[in-house]
N, C-alpha and C positions, 0 to 999 in steps of 0.2 A: 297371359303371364308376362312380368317384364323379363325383359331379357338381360342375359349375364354374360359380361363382357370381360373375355381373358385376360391376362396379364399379357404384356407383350414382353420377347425377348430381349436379353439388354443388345445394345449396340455392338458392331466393332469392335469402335473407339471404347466403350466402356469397359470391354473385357480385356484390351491393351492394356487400359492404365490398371487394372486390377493386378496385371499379370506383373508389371514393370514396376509397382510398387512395394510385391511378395518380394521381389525378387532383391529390392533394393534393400528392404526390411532384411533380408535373410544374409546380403553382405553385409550389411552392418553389424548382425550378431555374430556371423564369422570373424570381422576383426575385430572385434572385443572378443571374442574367444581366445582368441589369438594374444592379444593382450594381454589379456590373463594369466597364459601360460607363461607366454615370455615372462614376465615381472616374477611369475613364480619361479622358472628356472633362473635367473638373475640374480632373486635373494637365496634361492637354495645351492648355488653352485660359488665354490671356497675362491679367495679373491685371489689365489696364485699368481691367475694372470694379469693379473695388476697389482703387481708388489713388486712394492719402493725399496732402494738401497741407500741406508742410512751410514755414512763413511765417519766414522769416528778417529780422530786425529785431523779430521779435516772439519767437517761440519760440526760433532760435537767434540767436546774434550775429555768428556767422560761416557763407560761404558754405559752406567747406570743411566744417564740423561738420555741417552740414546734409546735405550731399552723405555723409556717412559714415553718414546713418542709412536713405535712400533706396534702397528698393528699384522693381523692373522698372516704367515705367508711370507713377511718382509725380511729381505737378509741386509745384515750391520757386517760390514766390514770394516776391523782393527787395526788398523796399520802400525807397527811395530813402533814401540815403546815400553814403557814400563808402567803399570796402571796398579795401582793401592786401593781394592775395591773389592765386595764380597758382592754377588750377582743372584738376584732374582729371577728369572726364567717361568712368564706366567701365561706365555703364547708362544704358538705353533711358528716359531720361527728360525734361522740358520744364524747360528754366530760361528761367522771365521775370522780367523785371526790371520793379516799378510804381514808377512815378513817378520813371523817370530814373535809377536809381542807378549811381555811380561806379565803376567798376574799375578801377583805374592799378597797374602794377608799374612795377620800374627798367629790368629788361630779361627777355629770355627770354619765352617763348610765354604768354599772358597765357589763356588757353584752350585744354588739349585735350582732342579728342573723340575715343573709343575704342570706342564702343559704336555699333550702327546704331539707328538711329529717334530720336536727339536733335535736339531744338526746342532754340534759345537764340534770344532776342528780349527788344529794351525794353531795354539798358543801353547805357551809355557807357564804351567800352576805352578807354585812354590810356597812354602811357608818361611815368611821371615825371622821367625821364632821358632822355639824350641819347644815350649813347652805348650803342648797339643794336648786336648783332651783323649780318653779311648775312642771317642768315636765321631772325632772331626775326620771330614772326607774331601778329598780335591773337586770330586763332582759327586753330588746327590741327587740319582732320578728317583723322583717320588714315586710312592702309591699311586695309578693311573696316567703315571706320564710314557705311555704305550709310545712303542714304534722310535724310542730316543735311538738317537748316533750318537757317541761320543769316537772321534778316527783323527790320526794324525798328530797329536798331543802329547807334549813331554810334560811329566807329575813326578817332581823331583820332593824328596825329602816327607813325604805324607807318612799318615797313620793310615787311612785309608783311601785308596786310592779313587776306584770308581766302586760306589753301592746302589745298589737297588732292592728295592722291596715291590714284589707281584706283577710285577712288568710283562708286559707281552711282546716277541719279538723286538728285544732290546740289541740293538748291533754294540762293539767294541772293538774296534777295527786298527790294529797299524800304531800303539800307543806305546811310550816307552816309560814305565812305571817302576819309581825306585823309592824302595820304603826306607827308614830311619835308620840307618849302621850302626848309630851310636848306642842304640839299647839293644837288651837281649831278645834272641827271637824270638819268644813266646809272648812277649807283650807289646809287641810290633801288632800293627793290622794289615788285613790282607790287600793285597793288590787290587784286586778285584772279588767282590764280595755280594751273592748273588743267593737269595730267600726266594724262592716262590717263584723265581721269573721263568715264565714258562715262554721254549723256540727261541731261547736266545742265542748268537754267534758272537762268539769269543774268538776274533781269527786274527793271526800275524803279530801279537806285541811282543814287547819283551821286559819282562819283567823281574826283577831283583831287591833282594832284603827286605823280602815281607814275611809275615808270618805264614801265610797259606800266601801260595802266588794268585790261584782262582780257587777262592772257595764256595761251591752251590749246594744248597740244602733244598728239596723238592725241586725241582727244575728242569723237568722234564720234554722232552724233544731238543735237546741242546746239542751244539756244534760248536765243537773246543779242537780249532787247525793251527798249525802252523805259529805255536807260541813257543818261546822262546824264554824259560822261566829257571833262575840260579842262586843259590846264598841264600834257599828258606828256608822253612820248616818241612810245608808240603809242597810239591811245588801245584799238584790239582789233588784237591780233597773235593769227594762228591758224599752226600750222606743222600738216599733217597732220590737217585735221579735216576729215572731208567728212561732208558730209549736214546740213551746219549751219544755222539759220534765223538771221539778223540782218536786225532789223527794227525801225524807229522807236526808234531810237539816235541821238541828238544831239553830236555829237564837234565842236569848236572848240578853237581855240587850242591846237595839240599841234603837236609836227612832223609827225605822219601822222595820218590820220583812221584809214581800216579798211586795216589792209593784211592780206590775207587771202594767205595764202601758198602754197602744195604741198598744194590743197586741190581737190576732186571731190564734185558736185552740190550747191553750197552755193546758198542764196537768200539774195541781197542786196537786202531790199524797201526803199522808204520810210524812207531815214535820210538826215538831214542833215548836212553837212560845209561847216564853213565858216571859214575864217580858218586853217587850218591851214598850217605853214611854207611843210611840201612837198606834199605829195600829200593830197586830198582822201579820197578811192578808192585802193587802190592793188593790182595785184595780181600775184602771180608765177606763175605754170605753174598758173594756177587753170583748170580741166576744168568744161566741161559745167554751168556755174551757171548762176542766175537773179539778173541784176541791174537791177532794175526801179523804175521812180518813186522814186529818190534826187535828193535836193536837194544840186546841188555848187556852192558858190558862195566865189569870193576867195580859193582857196590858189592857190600857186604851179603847180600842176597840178594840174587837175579830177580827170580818171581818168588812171592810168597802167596799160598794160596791158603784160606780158613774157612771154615763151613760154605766152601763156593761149591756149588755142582751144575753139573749140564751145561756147563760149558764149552767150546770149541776151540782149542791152543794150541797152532798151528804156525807152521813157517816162521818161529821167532828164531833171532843169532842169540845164545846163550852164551854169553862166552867171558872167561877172568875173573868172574865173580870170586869171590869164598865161599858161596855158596849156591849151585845151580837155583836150582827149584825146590821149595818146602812145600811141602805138602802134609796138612793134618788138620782135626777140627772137625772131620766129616766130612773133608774133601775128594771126594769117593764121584764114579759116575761122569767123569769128565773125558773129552775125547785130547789125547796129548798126542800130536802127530806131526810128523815133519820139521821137528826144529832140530836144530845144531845144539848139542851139550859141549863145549869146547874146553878142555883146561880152569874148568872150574874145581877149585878144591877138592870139594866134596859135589858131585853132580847130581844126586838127588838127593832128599833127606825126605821118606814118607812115613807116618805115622797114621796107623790106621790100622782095624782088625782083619783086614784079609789084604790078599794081591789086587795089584791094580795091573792091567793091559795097557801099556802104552807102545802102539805100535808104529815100524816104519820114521824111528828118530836116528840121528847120530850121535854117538856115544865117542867122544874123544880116548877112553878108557876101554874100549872093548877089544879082548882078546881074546874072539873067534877070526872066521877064517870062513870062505864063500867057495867052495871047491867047483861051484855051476856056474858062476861066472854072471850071477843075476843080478849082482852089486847090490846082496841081502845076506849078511850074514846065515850061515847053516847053523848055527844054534844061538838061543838066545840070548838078551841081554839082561842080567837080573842085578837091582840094585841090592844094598845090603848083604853081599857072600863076603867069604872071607879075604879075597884075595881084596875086593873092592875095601873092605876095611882095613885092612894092612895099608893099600895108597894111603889112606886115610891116614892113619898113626903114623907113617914113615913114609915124608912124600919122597924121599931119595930113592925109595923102593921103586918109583917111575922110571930108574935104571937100568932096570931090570924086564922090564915091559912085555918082553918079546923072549924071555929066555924061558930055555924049554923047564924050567922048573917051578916057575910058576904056573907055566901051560898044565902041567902035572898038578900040583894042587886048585887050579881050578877044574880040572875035569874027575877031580877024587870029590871035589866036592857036590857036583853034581850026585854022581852016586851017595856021598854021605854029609848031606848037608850038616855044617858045624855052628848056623846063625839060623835058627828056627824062629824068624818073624817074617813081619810082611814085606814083599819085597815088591816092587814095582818090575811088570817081566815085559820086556821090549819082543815079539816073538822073530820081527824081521828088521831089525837093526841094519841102517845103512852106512853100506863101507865107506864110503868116503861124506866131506862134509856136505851140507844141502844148501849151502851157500856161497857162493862163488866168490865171493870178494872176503870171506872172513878174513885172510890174513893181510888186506890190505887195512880192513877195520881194526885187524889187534896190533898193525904198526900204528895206525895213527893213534891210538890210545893208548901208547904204551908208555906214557908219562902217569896213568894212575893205575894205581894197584887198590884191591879192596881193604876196605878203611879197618875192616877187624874189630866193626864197633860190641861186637858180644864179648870178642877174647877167643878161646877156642872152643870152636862148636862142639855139642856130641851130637856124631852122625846116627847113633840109632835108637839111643836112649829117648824116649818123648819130653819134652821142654818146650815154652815158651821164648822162643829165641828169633 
């Protein structure tokens, strides 16, 4: 048989080079792995970190030329002048203006922004002319221009000031917005002017002679601090925003302070209202807020409340109005607790088929007596009796306050009550006020008295007033 001769093993050396060769194969596909990535995170990551500053007044002469060389990222700095120029805004980029500079057109949007992530801060809008259409805007952030600034910025003379349609976390930061003097308030535009844009913050500007100072229609999760808003119509009109924060906001001299309207779990913290025509406060089918430590003092109605319920109204200063608190429309079911009713005309005015509980307030007007010393009155407090009515008709009769003959016809009435309606019944009325500084706040405001924009109320008859 012949014979069959095996294979022989490979070598060493052959199983080196096989080894040294995998091996060499396998770094080479590592750094093209590698390579690969890299170039992918390279085009996928935003050129921030390599964006140019384009200096206008130095490099270019105009805004516009500037803006046409700017790409993703890049900030154009303004240096103060005066620039005749209406701006298109189509990249994610920051325009600030140093040292003041001017931008006046004749009419038409003097600002638009079309891109999400632009910064504009540091100039002065104007319009050179007069005659503005309804609905020219000092700045227009568009539909999808997400995440805009507008901060720092004087908007003198506009129809409108800053608009936005369906924005997302749109800031407004620190801006001093002044609408038209020369025409009547109702056909003014608003300050700020705000559809759909849902987590927006409205914080620190101040704004004057607009028709609504911030007006938002759906705009929910919003944050409205620290504004500073006089000479409007509203000075914050909300239609449909719920879940809103309005806080440490200063509204005077407007016809309305905050009227917050077909709105659900808003907080109404710590804002002041003063001098306003009509309504300090004012609220319509507002649901389930929080309205707490506001300062209402000298409009013609402190708070006005309309088909609101379940609501929380708490620790506010009530005080010089002509008229505390109204209450009617169905405004039933609400917790009223801990504020100051202070030397308002008329201190509540409820309209409604039964009693309402409002416990644990102070009544500037009450004349019981705490014989346990628990600083709660021992009987309570009911609005609508007669002696309360008499204040009413005959404020002179506040002369009389303490004298033991009205003490006698309040306690006759008790037993035969002579006003068979609903009366708001306080059961633990606090003797003294629940706020420590009231009379430092009715001196400093004691230059306005309520404007008496109705004429003379009637405290118990039902009216729209």
């Amino acid at each position: 048989m012949p014979r069959i001769n095996k294979k022989s093993k490979p070598s060493r050396q052959t199983l080196d080079f096989i080894y040294n060769l995998s091996m060499d194969l396998l770094k080479t596909w590592t750094c093209l792995v590698h390579i690969l990535l890299l170039s992918l995170f390279l085009i996928a990551t935003p050129k921030v970190g390599y964006a140019k500053t384009l200096i206008v007044g130095v490099d270019y002469s105009t805004i516009t030329s500037a803006l046409k060389k700017t790409e993703e990222g890049d900030l154009i700095e303004v240096r103060g002048g005066n620039y005749n120029e209406k701006l298109e805004i189509q990249k994610s980029i920051h325009l600030k203006g140093v040292g003041n500079p001017v931008i006046s057109v004749s009419k038409g949007n003097i600002i638009e922004i079309s891109s999400p992530g632009v910064i504009v801060e540091g100039f002065t809008l104007k319009y050179s002319g007069s005659d503005l259409s309804p609905m020219d805007s000092a700045v227009l952030i568009k539909k999808g221009a997400d995440n805009a600034v507008v901060r720092n910025n004087r908007l003198l003379g506009v129809r409108f000031g800053v608009w936005n349609l369906e924005g997302n976390n749109i800031r407004i930061e620190n801006n001093t917005i002044e609408g038209q003097k020369n025409i009547a308030t109702n056909f003014r535009g608003n300050c700020i002017n705000l559809t759909g844009s849902q987590r927006v913050h409205v914080v620190g500007n101040t704004l004057s002679y607009c028709r609504d100072g911030i007006y938002m229609e759906i705009c929910h999760d919003a944050t409205i601090t620290e504004n500073t808003i006089k000479e409007s119509r509203y000075s914050i009109h909300t239609m449909w925003v719920d879940r809103g924060v309005f806080s440490k906001n200063t509204v005077h001299d407007n016809l309305v302070g905050l009227a917050i309207m077909y709105t659900d779990h808003a907080k109404i913290n710590d804002n002041l209202a003063y001098g306003n025509k009509t309504h300090g406060l004012l609220f319509i089918q507002s649901l389930r807020s929080q309205i707490s430590g506001n300062t209402v003092i000298a409009n013609t109605k402190g708070i006005f409340l309309h088909n609101s319920v379940y609501n929380k109204i708490t620790s506010n200063l009530i005080m010089n109005n002509q008229l505390g608190i109204h209450s009617w429309g169905g405004s039933v079911d609400n917790i009223i607790s801990e504020n100051s009713f202070i030397n308002n005309e008329i201190q509540v005015k409820h309209v409604a088929s039964k009693d309402q509980e409002w416990n644990n307030n102070y009544w500037s007007d009450y004349l019981g007596w705490d014989m346990n010393s628990d600083g709660k009155g021992d009987a309570p407090y009911e609005s609508n009796s007669i002696v309360d009515h008499i204040f009413w008709r005959y404020p002179i009769a506040k002369l009389l306050f303490a004298s033991p003959s009205l003490q006698v016809l309040w306690m006759l009435e008790k037993q035969f009550p002579l006003l068979d309606v609903p009366k708001i019944v306080d059961n633990k009325p606090s003797m003294l006020p629940l706020h420590a500084k009231w009379k430092e706040m009715l001196t400093k405001y004691s230059s306005y008295a309520p404007e008496r924009y109705y004429g003379e109320l009637e405290k118990i008859s039902p009216g729209f007033n």
